[in-house]
DOKOL-836583 format. One record per atom (N, C-alpha, C): residue in one letter; atom name; z, x, y. Coordinates in nm, 2 decimals. Atoms other than C-alpha are relative to their C-alpha. Layout:
<pts>
PT   sevo   marmi       zz       xx       yy
PT      a      CA        Z        X        Y
...
</pts>
This chain:
<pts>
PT   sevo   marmi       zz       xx       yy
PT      x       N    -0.11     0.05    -0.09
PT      x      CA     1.59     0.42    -1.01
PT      x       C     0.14     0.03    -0.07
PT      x       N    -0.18    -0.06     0.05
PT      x      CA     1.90     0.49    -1.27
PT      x       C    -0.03     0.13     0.01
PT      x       N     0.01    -0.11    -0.01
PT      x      CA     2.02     0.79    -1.21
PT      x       C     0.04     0.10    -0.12
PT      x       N     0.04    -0.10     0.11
PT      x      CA     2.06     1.10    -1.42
PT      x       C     0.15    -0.01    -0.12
PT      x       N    -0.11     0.01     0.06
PT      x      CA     2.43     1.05    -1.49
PT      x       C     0.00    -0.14    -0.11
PT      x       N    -0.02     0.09     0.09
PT      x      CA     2.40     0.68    -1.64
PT      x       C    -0.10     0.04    -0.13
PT      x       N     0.07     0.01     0.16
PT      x      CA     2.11     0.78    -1.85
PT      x       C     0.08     0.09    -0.09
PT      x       N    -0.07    -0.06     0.07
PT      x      CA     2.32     1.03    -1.97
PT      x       C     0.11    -0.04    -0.10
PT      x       N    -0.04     0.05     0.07
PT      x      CA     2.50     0.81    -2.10
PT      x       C    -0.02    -0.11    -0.06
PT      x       N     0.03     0.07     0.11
PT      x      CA     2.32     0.59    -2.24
PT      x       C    -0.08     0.06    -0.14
PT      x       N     0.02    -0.08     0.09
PT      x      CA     2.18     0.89    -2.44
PT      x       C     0.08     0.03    -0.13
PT      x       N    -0.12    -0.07     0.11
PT      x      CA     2.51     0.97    -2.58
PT      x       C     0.03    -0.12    -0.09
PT      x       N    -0.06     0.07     0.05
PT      x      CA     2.62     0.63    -2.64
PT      x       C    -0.14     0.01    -0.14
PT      x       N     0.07    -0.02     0.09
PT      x      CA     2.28     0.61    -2.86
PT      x       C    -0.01     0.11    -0.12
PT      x       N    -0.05    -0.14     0.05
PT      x      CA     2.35     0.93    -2.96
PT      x       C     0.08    -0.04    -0.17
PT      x       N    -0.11     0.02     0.08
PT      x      CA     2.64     0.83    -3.12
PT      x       C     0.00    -0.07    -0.15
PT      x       N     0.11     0.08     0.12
PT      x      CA     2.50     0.54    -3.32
PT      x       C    -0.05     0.01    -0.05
PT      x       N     0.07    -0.08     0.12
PT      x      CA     2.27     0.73    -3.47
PT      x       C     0.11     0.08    -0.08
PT      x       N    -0.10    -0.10     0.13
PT      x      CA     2.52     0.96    -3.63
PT      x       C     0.09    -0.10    -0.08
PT      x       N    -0.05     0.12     0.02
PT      x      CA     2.72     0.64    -3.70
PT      x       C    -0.10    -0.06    -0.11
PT      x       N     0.08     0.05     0.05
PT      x      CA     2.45     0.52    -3.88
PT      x       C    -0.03     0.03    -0.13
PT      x       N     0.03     0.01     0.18
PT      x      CA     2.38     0.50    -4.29
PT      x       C    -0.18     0.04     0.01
PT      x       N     0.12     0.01    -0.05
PT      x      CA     2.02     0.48    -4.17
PT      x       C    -0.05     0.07     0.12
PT      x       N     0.02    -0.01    -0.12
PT      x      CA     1.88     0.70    -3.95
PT      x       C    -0.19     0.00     0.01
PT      x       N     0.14     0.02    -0.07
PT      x      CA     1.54     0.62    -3.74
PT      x       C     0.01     0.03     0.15
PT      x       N     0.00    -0.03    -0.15
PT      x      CA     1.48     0.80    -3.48
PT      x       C    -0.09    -0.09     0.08
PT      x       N     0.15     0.06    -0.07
PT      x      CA     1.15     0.62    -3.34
PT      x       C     0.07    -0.10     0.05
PT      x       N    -0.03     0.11    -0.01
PT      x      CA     1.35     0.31    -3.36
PT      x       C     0.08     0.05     0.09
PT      x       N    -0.11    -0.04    -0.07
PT      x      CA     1.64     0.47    -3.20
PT      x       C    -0.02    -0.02     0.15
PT      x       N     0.08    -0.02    -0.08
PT      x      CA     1.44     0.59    -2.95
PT      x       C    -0.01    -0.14     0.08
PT      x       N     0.03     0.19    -0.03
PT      x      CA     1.30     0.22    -2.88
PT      x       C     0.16    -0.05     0.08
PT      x       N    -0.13     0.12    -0.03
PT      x      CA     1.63     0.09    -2.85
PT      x       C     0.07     0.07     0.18
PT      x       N    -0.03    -0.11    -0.14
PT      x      CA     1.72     0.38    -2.59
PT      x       C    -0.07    -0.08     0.10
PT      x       N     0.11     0.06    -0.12
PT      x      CA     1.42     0.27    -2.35
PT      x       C     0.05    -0.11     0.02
PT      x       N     0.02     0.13    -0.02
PT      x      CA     1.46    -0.10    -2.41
PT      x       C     0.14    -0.04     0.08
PT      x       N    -0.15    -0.03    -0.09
PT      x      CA     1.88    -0.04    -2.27
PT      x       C    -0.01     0.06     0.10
PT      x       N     0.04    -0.08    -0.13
PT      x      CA     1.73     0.15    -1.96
PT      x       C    -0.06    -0.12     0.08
PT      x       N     0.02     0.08    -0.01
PT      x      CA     1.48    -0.07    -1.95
PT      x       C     0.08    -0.20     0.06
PT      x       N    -0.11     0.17    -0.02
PT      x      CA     1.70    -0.40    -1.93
PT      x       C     0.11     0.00     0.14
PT      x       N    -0.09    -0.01    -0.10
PT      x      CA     1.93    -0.24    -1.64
PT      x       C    -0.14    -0.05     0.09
PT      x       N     0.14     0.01    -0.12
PT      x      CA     1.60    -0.24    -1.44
PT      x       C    -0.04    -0.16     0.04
PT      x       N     0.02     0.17     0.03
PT      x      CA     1.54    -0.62    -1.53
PT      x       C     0.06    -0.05     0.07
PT      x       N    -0.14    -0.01    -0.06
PT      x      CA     1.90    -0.66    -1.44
PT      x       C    -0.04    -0.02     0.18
PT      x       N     0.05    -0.04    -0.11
PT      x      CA     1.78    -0.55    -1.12
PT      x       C    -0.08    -0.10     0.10
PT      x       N     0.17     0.09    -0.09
PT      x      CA     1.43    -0.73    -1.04
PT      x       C     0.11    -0.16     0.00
PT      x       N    -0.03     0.19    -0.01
PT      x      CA     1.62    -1.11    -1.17
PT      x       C     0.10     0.01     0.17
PT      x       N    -0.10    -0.01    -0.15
PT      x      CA     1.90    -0.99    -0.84
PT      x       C    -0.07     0.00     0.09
PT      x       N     0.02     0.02    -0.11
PT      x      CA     1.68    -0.94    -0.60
PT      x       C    -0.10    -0.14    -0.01
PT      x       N     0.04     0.08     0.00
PT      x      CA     1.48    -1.23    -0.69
PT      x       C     0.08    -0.11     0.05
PT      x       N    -0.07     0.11    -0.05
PT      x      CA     1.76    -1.47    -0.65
PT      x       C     0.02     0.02     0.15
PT      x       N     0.01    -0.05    -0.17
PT      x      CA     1.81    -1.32    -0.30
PT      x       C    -0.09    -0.08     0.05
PT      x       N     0.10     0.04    -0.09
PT      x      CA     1.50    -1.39    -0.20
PT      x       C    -0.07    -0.12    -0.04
PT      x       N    -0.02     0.10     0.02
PT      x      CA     1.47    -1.72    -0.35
PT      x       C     0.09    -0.10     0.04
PT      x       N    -0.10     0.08    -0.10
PT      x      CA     1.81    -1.83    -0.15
PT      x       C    -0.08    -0.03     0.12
PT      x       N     0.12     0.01    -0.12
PT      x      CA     1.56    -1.75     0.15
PT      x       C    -0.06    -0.14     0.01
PT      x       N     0.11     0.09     0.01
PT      x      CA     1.29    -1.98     0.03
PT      x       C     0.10    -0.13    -0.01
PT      x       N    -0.07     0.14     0.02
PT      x      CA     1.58    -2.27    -0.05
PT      x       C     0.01    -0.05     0.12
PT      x       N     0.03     0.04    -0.07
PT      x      CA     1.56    -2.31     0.30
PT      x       C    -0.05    -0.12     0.06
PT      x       N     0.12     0.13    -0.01
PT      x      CA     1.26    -2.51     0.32
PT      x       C     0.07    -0.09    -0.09
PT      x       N    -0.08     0.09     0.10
PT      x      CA     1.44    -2.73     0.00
PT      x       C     0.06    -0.11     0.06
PT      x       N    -0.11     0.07    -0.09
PT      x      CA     1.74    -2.78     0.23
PT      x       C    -0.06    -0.10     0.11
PT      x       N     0.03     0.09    -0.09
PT      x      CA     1.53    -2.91     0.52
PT      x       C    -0.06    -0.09     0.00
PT      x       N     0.08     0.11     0.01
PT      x      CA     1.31    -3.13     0.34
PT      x       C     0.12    -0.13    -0.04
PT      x       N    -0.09     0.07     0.04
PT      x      CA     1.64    -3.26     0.16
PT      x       C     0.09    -0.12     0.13
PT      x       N    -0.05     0.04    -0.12
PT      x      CA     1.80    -3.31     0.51
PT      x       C    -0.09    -0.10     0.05
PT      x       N     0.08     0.10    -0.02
PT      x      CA     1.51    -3.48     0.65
PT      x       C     0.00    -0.12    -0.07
PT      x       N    -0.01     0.14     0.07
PT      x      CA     1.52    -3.76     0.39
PT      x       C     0.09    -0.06     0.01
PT      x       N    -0.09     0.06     0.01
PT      x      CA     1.87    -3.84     0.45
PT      x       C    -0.01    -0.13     0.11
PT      x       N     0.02     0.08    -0.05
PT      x      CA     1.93    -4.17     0.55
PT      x       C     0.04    -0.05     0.13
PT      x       N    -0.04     0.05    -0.15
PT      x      CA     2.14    -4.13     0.88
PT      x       C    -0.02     0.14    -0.01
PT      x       N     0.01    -0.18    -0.05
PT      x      CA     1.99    -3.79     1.03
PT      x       C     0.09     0.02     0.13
PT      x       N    -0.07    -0.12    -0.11
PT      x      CA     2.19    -3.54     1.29
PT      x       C    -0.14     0.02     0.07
PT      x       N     0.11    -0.08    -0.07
PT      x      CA     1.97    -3.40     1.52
PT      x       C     0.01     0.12    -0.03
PT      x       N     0.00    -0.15     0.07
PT      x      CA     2.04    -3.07     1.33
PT      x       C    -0.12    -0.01    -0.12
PT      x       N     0.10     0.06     0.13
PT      x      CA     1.87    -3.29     1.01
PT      x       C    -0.11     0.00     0.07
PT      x       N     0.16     0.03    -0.09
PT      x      CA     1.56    -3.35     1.28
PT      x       C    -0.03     0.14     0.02
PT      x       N     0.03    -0.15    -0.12
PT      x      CA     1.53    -2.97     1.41
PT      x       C     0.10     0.11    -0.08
PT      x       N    -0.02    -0.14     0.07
PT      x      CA     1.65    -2.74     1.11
PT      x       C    -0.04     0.15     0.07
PT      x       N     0.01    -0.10    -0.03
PT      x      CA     1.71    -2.39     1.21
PT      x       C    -0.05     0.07    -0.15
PT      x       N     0.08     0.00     0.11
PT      x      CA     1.43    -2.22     0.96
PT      x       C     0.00     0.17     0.03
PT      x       N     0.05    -0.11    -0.02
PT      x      CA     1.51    -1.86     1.05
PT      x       C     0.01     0.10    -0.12
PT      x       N    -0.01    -0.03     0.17
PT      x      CA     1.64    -1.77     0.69
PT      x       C    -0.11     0.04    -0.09
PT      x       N     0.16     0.00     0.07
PT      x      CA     1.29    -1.89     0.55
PT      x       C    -0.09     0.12     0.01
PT      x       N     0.10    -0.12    -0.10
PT      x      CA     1.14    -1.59     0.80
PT      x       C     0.10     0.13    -0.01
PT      x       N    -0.10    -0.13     0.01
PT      x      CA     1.39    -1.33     0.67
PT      x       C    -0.09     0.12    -0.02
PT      x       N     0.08    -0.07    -0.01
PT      x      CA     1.21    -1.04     0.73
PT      x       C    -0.05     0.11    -0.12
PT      x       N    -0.01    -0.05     0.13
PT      x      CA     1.35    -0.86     0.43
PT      x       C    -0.02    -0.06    -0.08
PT      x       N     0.07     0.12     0.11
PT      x      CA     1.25    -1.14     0.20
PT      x       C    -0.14     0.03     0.00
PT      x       N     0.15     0.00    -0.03
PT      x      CA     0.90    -1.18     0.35
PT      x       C    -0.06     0.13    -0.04
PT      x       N     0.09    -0.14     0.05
PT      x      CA     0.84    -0.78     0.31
PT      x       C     0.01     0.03    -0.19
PT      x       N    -0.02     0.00     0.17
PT      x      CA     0.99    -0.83    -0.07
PT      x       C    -0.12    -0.02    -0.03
PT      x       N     0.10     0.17     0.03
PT      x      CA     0.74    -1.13    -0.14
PT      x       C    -0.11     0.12     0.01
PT      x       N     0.10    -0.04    -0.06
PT      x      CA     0.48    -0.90     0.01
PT      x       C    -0.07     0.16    -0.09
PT      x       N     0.00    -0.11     0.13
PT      x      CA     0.55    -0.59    -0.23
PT      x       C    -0.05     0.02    -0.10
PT      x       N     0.07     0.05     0.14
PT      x      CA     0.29    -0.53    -0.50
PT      x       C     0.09     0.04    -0.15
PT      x       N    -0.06    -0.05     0.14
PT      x      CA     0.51    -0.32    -0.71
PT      x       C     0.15    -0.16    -0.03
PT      x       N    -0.10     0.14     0.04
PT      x      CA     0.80    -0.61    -0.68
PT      x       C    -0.05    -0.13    -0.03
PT      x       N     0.05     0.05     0.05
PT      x      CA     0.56    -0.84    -0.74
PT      x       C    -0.03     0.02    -0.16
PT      x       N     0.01    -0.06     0.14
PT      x      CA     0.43    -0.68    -1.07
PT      x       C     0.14    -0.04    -0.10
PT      x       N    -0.11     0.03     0.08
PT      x      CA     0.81    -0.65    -1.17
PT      x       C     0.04    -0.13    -0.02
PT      x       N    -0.07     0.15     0.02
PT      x      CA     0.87    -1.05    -1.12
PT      x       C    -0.12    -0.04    -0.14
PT      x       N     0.08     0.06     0.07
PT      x      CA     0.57    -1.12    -1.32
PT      x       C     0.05     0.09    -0.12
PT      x       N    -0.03    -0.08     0.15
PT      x      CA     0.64    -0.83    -1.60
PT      x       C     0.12    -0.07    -0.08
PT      x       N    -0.07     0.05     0.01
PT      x      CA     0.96    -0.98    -1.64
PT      x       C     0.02    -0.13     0.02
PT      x       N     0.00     0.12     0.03
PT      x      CA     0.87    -1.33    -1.64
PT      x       C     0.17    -0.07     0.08
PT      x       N    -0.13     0.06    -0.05
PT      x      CA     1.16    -1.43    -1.37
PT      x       C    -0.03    -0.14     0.08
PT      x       N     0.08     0.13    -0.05
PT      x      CA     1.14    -1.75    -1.26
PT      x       C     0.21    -0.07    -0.04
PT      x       N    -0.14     0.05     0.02
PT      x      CA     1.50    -1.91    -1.17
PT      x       C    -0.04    -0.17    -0.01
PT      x       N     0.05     0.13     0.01
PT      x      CA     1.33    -2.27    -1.22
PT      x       C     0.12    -0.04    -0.12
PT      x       N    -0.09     0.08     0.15
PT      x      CA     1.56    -2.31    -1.55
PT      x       C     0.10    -0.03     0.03
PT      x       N    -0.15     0.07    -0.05
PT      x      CA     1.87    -2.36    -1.33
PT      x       C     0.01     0.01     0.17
PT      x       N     0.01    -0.02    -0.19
PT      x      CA     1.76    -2.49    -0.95
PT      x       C     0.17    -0.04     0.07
PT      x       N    -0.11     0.03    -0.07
PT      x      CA     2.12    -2.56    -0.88
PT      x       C     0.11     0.13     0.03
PT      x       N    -0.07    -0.16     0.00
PT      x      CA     2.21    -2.17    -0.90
PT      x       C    -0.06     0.05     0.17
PT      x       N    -0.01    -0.06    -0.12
PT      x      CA     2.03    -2.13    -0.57
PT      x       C     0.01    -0.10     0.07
PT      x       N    -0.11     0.13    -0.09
PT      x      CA     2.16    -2.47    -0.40
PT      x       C     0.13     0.05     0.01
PT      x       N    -0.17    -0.03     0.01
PT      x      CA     2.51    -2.36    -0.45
PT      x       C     0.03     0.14     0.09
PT      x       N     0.01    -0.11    -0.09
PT      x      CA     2.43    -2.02    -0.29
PT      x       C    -0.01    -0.03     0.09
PT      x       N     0.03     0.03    -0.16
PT      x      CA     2.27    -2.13     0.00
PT      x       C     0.11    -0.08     0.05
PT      x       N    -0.08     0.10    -0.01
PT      x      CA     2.53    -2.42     0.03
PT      x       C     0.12     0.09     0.02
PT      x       N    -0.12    -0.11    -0.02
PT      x      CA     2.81    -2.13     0.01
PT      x       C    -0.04     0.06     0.15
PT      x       N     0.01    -0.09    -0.07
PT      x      CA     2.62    -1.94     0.26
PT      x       C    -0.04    -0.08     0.15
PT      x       N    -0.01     0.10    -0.09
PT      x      CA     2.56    -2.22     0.49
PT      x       C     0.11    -0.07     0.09
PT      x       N    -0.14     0.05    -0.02
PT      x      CA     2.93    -2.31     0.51
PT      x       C     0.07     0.14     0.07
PT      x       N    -0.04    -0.14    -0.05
PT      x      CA     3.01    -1.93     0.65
PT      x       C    -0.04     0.03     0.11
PT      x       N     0.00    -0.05    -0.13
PT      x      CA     3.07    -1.81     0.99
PT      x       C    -0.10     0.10    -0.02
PT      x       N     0.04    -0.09    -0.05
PT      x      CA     2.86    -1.54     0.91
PT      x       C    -0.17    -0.04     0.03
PT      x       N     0.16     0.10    -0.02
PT      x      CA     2.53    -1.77     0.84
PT      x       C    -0.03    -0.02     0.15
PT      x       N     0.01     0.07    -0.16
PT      x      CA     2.61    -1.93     1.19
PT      x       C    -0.05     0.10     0.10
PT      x       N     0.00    -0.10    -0.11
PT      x      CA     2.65    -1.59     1.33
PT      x       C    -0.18     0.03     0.02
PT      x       N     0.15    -0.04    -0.02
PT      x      CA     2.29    -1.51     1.23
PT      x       C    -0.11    -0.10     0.04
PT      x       N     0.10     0.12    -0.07
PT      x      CA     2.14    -1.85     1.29
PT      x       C     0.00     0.01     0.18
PT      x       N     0.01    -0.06    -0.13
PT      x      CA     2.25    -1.74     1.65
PT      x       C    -0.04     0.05     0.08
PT      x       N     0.07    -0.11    -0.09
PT      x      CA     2.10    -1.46     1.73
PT      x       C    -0.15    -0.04     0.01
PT      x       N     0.13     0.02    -0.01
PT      x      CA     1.77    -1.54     1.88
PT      x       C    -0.12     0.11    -0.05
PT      x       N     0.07    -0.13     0.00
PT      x      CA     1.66    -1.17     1.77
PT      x       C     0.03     0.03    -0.15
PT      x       N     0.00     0.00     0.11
PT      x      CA     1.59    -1.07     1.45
PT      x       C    -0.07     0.13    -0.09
PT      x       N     0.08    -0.11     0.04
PT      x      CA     1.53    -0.69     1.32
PT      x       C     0.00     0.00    -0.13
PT      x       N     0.04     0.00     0.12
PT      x      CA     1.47    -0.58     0.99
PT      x       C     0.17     0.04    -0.04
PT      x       N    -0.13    -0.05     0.04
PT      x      CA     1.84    -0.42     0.99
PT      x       C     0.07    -0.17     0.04
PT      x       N    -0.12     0.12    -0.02
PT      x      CA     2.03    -0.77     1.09
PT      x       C    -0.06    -0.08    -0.11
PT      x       N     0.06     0.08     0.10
PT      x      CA     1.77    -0.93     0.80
PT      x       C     0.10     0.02    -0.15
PT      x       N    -0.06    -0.06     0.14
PT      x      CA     1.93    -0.70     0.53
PT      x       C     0.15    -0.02     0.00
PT      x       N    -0.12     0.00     0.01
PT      x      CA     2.27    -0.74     0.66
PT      x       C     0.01    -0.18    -0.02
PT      x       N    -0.01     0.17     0.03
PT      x      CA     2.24    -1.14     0.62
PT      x       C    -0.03    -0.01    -0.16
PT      x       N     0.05     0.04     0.16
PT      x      CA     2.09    -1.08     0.28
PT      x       C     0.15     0.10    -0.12
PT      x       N    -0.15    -0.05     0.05
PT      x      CA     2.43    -0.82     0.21
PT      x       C     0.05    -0.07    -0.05
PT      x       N    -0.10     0.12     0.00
PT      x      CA     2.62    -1.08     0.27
PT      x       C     0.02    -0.08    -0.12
PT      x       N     0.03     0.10     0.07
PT      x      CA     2.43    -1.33     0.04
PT      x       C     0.07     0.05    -0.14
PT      x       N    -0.03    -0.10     0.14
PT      x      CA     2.46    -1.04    -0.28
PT      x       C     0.16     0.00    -0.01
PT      x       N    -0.14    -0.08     0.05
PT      x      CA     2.82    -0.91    -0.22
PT      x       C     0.10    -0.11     0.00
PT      x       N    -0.10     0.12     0.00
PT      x      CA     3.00    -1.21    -0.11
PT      x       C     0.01    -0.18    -0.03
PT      x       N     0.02     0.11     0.04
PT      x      CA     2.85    -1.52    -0.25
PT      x       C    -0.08     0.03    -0.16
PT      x       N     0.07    -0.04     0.12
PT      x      CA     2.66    -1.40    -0.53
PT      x       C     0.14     0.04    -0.11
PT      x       N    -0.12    -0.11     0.08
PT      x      CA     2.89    -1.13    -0.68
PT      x       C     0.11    -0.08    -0.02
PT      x       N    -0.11     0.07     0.02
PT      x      CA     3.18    -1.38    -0.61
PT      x       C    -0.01    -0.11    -0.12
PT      x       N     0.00     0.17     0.13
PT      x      CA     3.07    -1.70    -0.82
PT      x       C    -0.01     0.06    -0.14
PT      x       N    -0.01    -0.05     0.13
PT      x      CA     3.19    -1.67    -1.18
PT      x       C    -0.11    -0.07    -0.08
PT      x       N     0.07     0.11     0.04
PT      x      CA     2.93    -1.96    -1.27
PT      x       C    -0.17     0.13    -0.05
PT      x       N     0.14    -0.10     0.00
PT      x      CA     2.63    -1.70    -1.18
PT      x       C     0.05     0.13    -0.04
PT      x       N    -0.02    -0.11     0.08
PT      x      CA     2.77    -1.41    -1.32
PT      x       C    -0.03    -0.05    -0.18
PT      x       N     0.00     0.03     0.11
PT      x      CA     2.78    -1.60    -1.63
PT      x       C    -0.15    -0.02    -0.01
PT      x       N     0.16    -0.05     0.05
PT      x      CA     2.44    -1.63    -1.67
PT      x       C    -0.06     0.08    -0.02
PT      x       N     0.06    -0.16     0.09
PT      x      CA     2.40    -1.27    -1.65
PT      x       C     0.02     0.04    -0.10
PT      x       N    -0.14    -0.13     0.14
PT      x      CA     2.65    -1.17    -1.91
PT      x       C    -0.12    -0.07    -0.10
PT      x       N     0.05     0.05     0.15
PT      x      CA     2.45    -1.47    -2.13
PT      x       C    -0.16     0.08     0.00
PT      x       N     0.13     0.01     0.06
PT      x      CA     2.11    -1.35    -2.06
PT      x       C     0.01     0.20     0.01
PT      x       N    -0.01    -0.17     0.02
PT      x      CA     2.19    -0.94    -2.03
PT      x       C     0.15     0.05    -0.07
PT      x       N    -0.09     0.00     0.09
PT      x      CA     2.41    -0.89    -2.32
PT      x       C     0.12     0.12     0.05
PT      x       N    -0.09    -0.09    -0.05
PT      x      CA     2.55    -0.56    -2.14
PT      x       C     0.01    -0.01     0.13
PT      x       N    -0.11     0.03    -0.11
PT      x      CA     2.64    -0.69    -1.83
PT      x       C     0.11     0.06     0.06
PT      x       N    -0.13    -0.08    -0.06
PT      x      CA     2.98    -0.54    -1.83
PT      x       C    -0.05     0.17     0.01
PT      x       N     0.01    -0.14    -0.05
PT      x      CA     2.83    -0.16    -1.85
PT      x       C    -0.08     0.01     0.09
PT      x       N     0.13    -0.03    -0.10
PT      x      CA     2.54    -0.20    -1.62
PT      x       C     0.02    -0.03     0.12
PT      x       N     0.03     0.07    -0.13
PT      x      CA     2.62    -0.43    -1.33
PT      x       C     0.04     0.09     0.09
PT      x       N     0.02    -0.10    -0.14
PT      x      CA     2.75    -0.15    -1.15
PT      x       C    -0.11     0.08     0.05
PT      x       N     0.16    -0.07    -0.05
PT      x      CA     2.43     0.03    -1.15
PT      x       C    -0.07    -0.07     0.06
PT      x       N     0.09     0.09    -0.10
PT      x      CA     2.24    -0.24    -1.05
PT      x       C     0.03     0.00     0.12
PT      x       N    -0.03     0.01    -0.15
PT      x      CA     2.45    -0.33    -0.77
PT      x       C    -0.02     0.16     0.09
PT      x       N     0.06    -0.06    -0.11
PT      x      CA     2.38     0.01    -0.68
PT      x       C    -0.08     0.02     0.06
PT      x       N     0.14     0.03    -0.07
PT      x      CA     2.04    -0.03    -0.70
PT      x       C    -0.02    -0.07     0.10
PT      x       N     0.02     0.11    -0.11
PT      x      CA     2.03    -0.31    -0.48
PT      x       C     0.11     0.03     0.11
PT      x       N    -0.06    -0.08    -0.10
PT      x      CA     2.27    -0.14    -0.23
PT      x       C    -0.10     0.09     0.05
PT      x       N     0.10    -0.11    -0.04
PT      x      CA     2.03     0.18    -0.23
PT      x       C    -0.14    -0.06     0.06
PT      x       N     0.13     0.03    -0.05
PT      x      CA     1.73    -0.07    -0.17
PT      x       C     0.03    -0.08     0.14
PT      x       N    -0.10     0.07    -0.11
PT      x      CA     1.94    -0.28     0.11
PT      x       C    -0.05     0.15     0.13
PT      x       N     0.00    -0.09    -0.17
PT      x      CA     1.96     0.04     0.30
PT      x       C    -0.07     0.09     0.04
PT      x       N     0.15    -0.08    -0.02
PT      x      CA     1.65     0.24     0.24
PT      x       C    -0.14    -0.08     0.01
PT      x       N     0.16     0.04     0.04
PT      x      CA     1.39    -0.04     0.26
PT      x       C    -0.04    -0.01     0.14
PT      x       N     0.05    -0.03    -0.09
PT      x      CA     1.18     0.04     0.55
PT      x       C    -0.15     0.00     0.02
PT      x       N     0.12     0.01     0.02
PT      x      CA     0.86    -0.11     0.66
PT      x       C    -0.10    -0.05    -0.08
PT      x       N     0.03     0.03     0.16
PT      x      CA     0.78    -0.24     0.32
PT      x       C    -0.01     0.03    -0.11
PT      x       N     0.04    -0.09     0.08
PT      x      CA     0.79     0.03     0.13
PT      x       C     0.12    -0.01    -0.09
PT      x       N    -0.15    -0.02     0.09
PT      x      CA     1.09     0.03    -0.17
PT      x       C     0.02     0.13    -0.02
PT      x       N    -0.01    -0.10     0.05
PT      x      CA     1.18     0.34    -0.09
PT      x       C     0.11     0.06    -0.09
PT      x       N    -0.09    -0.05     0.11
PT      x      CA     1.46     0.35    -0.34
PT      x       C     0.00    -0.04    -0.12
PT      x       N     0.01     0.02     0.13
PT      x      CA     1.27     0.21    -0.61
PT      x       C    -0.07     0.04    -0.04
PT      x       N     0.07    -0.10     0.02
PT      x      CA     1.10     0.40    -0.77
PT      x       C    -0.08    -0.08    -0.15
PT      x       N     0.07     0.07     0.10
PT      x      CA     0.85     0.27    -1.06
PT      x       C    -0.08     0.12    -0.05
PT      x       N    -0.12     0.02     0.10
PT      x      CA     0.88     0.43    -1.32
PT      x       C     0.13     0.00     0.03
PT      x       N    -0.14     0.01    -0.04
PT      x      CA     1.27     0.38    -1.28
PT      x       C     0.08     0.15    -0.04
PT      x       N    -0.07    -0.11     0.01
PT      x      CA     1.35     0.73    -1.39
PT      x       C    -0.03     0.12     0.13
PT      x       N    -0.04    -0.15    -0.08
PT      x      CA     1.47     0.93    -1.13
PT      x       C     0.15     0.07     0.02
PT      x       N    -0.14    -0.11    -0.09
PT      x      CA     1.75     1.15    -1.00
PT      x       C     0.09    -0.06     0.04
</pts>
């Protein structure tokens, strides 16, 4: 999935290092190369996970709502079409994105109030409404609801960026790739298939 240009520079930057170096090890070097490629890709899987974790907060929201002590008739008769996001559900359903949640041990359980605040952002937005509206629901209006969640709730909050920077030390040189990745999968995923992810992650 990275392409030829970033590896290229993560070559060089390693590159560099080594010559820089009092000690040189290549094997190790090497290692450290992968494990920096590697980590964008990570980068990657924890993004779309939260995505499709905002999905599932759905159900959260409506059991939450239900309990309250003076219910709406909205609190009685949650609109649950989020939950059934079609792009979510075909994620979920993906063995290789599977594989990568488990290889990478992602599990947003260590801070449930990272996808309350999303959803709660994205709930509060005309464009949520717009989509809870439409009684129709293709795989292209799924991804553009899930756009939305990435570029303009996600991407915006400095709270959740900060947990990337703490838990992906390079953060500032990567997140553009990723976000491309998850742009490139946004608008190539078709039928279930990730056609823009490619496993192994090296391509073109």
């Amino acid at each position: 999935m990275l392409n030829r240009r970033h590896l290229r520079i993560k070559a060089l930057q390693n590159i560099f290092a080594w010559h820089m170096a009092d000690k040189k090890d290549i094997k190790g070097d090497l290692k450290t190369l992968m494990q920096s490629i590697d980590s964008v890709y990570e980068m990657y899987i924890w993004m779309l996970s939260l995505m499709v974790e905002v999905t599932e907060f759905t159900a959260n929201d409506a059991a939450e709502r239900a309990n309250k002590h003076l219910k709406t008739a909205e609190d009685l008769n949650p609109n649950m079409k989020l939950l059934h996001n079609k792009f979510s559900v075909l994620m979920q359903q993906n063995p290789e994105y599977v594989s990568a949640v488990k290889k990478y041990k992602v599990d947003w359980g260590f801070d449930p109030e990272i996808r309350k605040t999303v959803f709660n952002s994205l709930k509060a937005s005309n464009e949520y409404a717009e989509y809870l509206a439409d009684p129709n629901e293709s795989l292209e209006s799924s991804k553009d609801i899930i756009k939305y969640i990435f570029r303009k709730i996600i991407l915006k909050n400095q709270g959740i960026i900060q947990v990337f920077e703490e838990k992906f030390i390079n953060w500032q040189v990567d997140h553009e790739v990723m976000k491309g990745m998850v742009a490139k999968t946004l608008k190539n995923y078709e039928n279930g298939h990730l056609r823009a992810v490619k496993f192994p992650i090296y391509s073109s």
